[in-house]
C-alpha positions in Angstrom: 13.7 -25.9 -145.6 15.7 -25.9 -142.2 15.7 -29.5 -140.6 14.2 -29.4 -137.0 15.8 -32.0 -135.8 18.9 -30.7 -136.7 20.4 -29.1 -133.3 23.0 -27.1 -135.6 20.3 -25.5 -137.8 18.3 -23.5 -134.5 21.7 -22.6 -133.0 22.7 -20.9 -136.3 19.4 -19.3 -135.9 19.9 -18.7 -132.4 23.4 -17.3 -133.2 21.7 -14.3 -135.5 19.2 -14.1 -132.7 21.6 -13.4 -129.5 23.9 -11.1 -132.0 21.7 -8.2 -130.5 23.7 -8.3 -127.3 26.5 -6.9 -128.9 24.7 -3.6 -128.3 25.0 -4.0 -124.3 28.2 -3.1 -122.3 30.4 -5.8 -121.4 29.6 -5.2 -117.9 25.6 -6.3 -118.9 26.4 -9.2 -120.7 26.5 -11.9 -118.0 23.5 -10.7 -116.1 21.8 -10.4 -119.9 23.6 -14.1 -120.2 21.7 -15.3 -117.1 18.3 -13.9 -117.8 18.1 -16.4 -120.7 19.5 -19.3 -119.5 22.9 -19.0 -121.0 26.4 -19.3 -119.2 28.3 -16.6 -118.2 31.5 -15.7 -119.7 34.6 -13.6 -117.8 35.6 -10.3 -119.1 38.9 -10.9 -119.6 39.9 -8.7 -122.7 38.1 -10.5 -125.5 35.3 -8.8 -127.9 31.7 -8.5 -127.0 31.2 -11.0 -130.0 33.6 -13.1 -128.8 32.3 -13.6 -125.4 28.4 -14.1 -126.7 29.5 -16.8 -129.1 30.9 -18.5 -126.3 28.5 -18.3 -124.0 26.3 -19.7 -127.0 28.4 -22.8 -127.4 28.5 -23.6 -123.9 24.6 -24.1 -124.0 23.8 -27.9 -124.4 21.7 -29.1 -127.5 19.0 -30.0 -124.6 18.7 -26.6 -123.1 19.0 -24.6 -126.9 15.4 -24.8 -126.9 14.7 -23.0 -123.4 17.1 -20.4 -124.0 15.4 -19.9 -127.7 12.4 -19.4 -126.1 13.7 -16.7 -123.8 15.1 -14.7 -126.0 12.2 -14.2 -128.1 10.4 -13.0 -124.5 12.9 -9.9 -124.5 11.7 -7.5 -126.3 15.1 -5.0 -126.2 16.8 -7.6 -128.3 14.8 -6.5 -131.2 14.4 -9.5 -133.3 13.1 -8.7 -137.1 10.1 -10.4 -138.0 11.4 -12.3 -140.5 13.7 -14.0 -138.4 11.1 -14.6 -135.5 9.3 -16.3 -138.1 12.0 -18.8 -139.2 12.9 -19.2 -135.6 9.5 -20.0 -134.5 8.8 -22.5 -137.5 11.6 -24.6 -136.5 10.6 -24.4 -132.8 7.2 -25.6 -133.5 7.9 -28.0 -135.7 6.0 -31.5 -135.5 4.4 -29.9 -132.9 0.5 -30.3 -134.8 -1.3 -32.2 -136.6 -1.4 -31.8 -140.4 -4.0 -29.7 -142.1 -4.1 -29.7 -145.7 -4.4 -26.7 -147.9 -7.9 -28.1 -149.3 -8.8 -28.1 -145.4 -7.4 -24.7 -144.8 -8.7 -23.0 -148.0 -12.4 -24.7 -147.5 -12.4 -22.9 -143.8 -11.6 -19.9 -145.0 -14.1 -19.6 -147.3 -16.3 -20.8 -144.8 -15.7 -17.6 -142.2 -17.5 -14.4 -142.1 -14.6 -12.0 -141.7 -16.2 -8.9 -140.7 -16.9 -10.9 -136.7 -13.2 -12.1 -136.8 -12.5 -8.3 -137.3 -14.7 -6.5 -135.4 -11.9 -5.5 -132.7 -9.5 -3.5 -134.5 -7.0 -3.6 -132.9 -7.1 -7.2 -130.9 -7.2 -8.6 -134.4 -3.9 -6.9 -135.7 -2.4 -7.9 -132.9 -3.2 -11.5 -134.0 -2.1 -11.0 -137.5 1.3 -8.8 -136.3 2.1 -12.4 -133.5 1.7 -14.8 -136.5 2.5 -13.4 -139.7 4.5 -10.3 -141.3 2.6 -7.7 -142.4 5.2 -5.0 -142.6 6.9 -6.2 -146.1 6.0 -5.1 -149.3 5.8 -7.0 -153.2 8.4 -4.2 -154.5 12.1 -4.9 -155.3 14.9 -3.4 -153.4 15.3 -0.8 -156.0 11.3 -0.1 -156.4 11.5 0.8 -152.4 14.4 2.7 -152.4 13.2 5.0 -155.6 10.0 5.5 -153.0 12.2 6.3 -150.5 14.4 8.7 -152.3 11.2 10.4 -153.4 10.3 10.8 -149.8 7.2 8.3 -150.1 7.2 5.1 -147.9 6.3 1.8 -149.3 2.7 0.3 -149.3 2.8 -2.8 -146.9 0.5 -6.1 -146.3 -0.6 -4.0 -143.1 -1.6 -1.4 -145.2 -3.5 -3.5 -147.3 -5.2 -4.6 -144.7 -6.0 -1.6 -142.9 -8.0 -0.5 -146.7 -9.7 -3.7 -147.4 -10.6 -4.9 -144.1 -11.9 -2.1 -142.2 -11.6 1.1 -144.2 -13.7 -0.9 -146.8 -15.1 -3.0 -145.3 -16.3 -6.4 -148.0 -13.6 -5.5 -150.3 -11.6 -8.5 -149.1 -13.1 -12.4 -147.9 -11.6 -14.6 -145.2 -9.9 -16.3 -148.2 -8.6 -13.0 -149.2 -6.8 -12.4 -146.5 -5.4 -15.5 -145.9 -3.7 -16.0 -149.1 -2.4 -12.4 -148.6 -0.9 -13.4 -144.9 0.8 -17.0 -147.0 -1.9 -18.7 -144.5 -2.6 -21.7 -147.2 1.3 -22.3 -147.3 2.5 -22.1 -143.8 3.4 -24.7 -141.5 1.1 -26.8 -140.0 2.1 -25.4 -136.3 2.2 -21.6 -137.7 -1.7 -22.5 -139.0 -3.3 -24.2 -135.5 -1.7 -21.6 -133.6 -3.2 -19.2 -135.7 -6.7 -20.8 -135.6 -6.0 -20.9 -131.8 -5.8 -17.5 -131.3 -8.3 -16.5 -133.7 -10.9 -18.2 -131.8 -9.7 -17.0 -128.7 -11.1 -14.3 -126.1 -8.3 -11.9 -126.9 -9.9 -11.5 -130.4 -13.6 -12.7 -130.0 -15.4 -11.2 -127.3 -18.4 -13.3 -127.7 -18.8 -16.6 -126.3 -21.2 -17.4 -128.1 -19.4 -16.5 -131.5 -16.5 -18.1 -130.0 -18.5 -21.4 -130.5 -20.1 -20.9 -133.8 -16.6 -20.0 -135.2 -14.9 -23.3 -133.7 -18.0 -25.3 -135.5 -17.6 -23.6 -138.8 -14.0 -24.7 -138.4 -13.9 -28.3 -137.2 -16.7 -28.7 -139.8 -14.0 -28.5 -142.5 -11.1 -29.7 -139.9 -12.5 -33.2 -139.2 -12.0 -34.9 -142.8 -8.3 -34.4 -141.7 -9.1 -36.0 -138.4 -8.3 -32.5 -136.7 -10.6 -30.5 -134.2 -10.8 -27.5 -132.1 -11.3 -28.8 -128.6 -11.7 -27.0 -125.2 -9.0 -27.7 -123.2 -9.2 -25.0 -120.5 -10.1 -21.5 -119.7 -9.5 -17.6 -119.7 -10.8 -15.4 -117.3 -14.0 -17.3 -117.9 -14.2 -17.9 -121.5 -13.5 -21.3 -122.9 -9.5 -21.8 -124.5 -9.6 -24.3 -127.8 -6.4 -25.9 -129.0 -6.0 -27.6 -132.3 -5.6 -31.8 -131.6 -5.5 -35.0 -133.9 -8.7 -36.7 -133.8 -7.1 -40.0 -134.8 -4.9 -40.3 -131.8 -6.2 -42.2 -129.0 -4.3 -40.3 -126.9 -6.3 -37.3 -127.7 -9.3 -38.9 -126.4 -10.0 -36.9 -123.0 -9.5 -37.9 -120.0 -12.5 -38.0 -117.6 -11.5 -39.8 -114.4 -8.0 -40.6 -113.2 -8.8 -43.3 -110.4 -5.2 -43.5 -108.7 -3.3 -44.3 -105.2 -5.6 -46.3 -104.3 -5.0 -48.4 -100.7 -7.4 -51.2 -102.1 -9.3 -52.1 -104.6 -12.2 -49.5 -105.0 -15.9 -49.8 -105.2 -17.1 -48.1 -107.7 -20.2 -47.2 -108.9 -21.8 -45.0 -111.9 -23.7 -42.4 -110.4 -24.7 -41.1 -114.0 -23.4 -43.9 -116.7 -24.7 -41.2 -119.4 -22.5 -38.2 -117.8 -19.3 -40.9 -117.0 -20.1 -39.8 -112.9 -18.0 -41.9 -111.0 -19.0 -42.5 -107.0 -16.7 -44.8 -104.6 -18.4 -45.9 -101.9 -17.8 -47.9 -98.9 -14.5 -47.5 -96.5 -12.2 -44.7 -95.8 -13.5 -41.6 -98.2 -9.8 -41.2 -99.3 -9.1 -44.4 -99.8 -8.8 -43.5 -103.4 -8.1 -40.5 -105.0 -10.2 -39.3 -108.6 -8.9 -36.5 -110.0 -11.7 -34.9 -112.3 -10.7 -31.9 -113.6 -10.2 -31.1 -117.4 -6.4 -32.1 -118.1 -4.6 -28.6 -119.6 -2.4 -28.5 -123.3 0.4 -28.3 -120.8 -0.4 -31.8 -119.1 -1.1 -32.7 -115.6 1.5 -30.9 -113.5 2.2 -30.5 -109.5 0.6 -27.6 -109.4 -2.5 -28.4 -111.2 -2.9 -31.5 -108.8 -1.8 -29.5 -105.7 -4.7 -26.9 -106.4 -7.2 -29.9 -107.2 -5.5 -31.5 -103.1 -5.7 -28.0 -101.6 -10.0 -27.6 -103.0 -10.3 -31.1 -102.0 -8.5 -31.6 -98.5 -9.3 -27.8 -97.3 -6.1 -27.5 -96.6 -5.0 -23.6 -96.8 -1.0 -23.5 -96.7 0.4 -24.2 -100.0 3.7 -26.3 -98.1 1.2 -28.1 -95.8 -0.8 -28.9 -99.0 2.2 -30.6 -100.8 3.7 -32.0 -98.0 0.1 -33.5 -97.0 -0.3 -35.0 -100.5 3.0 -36.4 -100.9 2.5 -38.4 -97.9 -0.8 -39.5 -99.2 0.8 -40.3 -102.7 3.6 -42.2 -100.7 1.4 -44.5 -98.9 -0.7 -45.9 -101.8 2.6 -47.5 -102.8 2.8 -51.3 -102.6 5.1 -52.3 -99.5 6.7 -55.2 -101.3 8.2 -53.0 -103.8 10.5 -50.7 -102.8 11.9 -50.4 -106.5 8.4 -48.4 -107.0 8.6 -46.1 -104.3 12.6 -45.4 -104.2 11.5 -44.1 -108.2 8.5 -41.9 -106.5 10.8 -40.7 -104.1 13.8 -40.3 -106.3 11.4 -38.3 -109.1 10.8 -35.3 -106.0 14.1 -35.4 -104.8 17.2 -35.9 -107.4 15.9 -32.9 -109.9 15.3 -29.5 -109.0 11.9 -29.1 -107.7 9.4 -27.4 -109.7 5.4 -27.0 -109.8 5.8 -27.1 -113.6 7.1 -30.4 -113.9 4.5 -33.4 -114.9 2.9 -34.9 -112.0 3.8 -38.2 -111.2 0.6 -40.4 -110.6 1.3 -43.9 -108.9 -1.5 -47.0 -108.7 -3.2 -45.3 -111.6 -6.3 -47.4 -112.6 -6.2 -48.3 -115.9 -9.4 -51.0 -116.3 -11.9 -51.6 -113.2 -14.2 -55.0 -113.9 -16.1 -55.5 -110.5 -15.2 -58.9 -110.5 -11.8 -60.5 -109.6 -9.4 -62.5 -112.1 -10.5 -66.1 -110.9 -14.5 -64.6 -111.9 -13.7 -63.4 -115.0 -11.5 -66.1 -116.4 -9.7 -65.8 -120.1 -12.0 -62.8 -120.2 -10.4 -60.5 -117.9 -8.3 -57.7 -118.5 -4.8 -58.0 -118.6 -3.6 -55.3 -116.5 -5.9 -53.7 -114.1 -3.5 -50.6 -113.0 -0.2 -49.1 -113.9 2.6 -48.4 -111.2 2.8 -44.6 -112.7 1.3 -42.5 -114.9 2.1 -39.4 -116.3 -0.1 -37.0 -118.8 1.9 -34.8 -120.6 1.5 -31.5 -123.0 -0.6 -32.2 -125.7 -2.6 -35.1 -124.6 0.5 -37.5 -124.5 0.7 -40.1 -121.9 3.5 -42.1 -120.7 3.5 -45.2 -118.2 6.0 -46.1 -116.0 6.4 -50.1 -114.7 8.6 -50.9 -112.1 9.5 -55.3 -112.9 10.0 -57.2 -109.8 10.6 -61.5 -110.7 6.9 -61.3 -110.0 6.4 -60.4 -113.3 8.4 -63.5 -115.2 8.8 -65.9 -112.8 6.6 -68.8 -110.5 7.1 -69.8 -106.9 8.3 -66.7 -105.3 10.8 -66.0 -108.1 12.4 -69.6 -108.6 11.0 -70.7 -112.0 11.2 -68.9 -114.9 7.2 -68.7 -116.1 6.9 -67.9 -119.7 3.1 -67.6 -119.5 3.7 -64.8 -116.9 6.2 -63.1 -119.3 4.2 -63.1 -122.5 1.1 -62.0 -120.6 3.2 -58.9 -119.4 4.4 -58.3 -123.2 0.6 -58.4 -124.2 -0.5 -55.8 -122.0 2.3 -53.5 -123.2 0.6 -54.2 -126.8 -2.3 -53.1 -125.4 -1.6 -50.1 -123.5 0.3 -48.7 -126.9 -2.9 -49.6 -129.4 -4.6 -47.1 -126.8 -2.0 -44.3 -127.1 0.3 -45.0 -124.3 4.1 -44.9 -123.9 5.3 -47.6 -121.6 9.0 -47.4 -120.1 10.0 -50.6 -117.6 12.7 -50.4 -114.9 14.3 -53.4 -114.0 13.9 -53.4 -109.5 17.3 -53.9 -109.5 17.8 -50.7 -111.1 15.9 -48.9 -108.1 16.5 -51.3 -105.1 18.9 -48.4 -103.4 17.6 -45.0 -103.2 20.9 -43.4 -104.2 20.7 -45.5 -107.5 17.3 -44.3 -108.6 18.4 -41.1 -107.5 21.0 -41.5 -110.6 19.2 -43.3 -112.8 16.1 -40.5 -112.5 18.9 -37.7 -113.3 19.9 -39.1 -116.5 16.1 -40.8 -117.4 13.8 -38.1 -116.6 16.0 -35.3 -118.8 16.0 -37.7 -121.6 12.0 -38.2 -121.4 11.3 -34.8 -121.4 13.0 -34.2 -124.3 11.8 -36.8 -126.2 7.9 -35.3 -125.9 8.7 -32.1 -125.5 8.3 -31.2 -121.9 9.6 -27.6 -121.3 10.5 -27.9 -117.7 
């Protein structure tokens, strides 16, 4: 089994994958090179191989993913399904939660095939993205006696085409899944699967759309996996697969952040989790309620939720407007917290697929202050940055002024403070959160969290799998 975190092991793959461009003319190659993100290469006399396997090795290890992923976009490179397969496995890898065959085999059983099938050809579709059904169980020298004989081979999809809708109730669910190798595959190649089996490009039926994800997550829970809404399309509901056992797969129903004060807050509905802030400025703090994508929270997402919410029309006045508003929720005292803001919009390339960057994020609200509560109160009450990121993962940022280890405006060390702040950390982590802390020294010049963003931010992303 290929290693996926083995750089090497996708660029061989890659490698076999870009070999197809040997079919171009030198003079499409770099424009061929730039469509997927690789660099060009001068035609100065050397082979069209020579000049693609260079390019290759000019791509980073960071950016072999992206440019994987483009490649299997272009359909004129005419990748052979078993390779897509093999490529695909080791791009999805650790990318979902386990289900076990006992799981998978139990569901199966479980599903009515005919109403998976009942759209011809929306259903091979499915079958033709995830698995291959164009191989046969005869040798090399069984197909080419066929051959020679001028027959063709019988294939999976043929199989299928007989016992699934020629004849109808000659195969189960079960049937076909041990056919497709569904009870062996990976554990990324299965919940995409399920995905798209319950989705609106195969069932046309919302309601059947819902008794199919119950039949599933009936036999998906005892491996603390689920089918769960986590958007739409074109009106019908989208599911992706998720670990019930992470808490930070739990959904997110209000993000209370960039706040100018402490907010009043009040349940409007404690059953329904309806938030109301009342008293001052009504934007005095911002509560984004909106179902949180697979993809995260990104700029766009939260500039659409500004652009509903401010009725603002102009897409540039929109972001300008809320970057202002972002800006001035941040604490005046630190300007280690807002040079990272600013440095997060300004030292990468901009893009409205990158994770939004939430600041003064609410983490606990008690209606009473510190003093009130006493040894009962909550450790930390907000977080200087927050971000939510594909796949339900979420990732603090904390900004450390002396404030945070020290007494008397920074002249005695205070241990207290110190092991209080090491707590919280505890804390945030038991509920699912990633915390990363920047020194203010680190971000006390602009230009320096400028740098420190362009090598940081890269490194996160790749670490939980941000395509950016």
């Amino acid at each position: 089994m290929v290693d996926s975190r083995d750089p090497s092991a996708l660029r061989t793959l890659v490698g076999n994958l870009v070999a197809g461009l040997g079919s171009l003319t030198h003079k499409e190659l770099n424009p061929a090179f730039e469509q997927l993100g690789m660099p060009p290469v001068p035609d100065d006399g050397t082979s069209k191989r020579d000049r693609i396997e260079l390019s290759l090795s000019q791509v980073p290890d960071d950016g072999l993913r992206r440019v994987t992923q483009h490649i299997l976009e272009q359909s004129h490179l005419h990748v052979s399904p078993s390779l897509r397969y093999q490529v695909e496995d080791l791009l999805w890898a650790e990318d979902a939660p386990e289900i076990p065959k006992k799981a998978r085999r139990e569901l199966a059983r479980a599903l009515v095939l005919w109403e998976l099938s009942q759209h011809h050809d929306r259903f091979m579709r499915l079958l033709d993205q995830f698995w291959i059904a164009t191989d046969s169980d005869l040798s090399f020298e069984e197909v080419e006696g066929l051959l020679l004989n001028g027959m063709r081979p019988v294939t999976l999809r043929d199989l299928i085409e007989r016992h699934v809708f020629r004849n109808s109730g000659d195969w189960s669910t079960e049937d076909l899944f041990e056919k497709l190798g569904a009870f062996e595959a990976g554990d990324a190649r299965f919940s995409r699967f399920l995905e798209g089996l319950v989705s609106a490009d195969v069932l046309l039926d919302e309601s059947l759309q819902a008794k199919t994800v119950g039949t599933i997550n009936l036999h998906l829970q005892c491996a603390g996996v689920e089918l769960r809404v986590t958007g739409n399309d074109g009106g019908y509901p989208l599911f992706t697969t998720v670990s019930t056992r992470l808490p930070s797969n739990r959904r997110p129903k209000n993000i209370i952040f960039a706040s100018l004060g402490k907010p009043d807050i009040r349940f409007r509905s404690s059953v329904d989790n309806d938030i109301e802030i009342v008293g001052g400025r009504p934007d005095a703090t911002l509560v984004y309620d909106r179902d949180i994508p697979t993809a995260g929270l990104r700029w766009r997402d939260l500039h659409s939720w500004w652009q509903d919410t401010s009725k603002i029309s102009s897409e540039l006045e929109v972001r300008t407007d809320l970057y202002q508003r972002l800006l001035r929720s941040l604490p005046t005292n630190s300007p280690g917290q807002t040079n990272l803001f600013v440095a997060y919009q300004t030292a990468l390339p901009p893009s409205a697929d990158d994770p939004a960057l939430l600041p003064e994020v609410w983490l606990h609200w008690d209606h009473k202050t510190v003093q009130e509560r006493g040894p009962e109160a909550l450790l930390r009450s907000r977080m200087d940055f927050l971000m939510l990121l594909p796949h339900g993962q979420r990732v603090v940022l904390e900004v450390d002024g002396s404030q945070h280890y020290t007494r008397d405006h920074g002249s005695t060390p205070d241990s207290a403070k110190y092991a209080e702040m090491v707590a919280a950390d505890r804390d945030l982590k038991l509920r699912g959160y990633e915390v990363f802390r920047f020194g203010h020294d680190e971000l006390k010049h602009l230009n320096a969290a400028q740098d420190l963003v362009r090598q940081f931010i890269p490194d996160m992303f790749r670490r939980f799998r941000v395509m950016s």
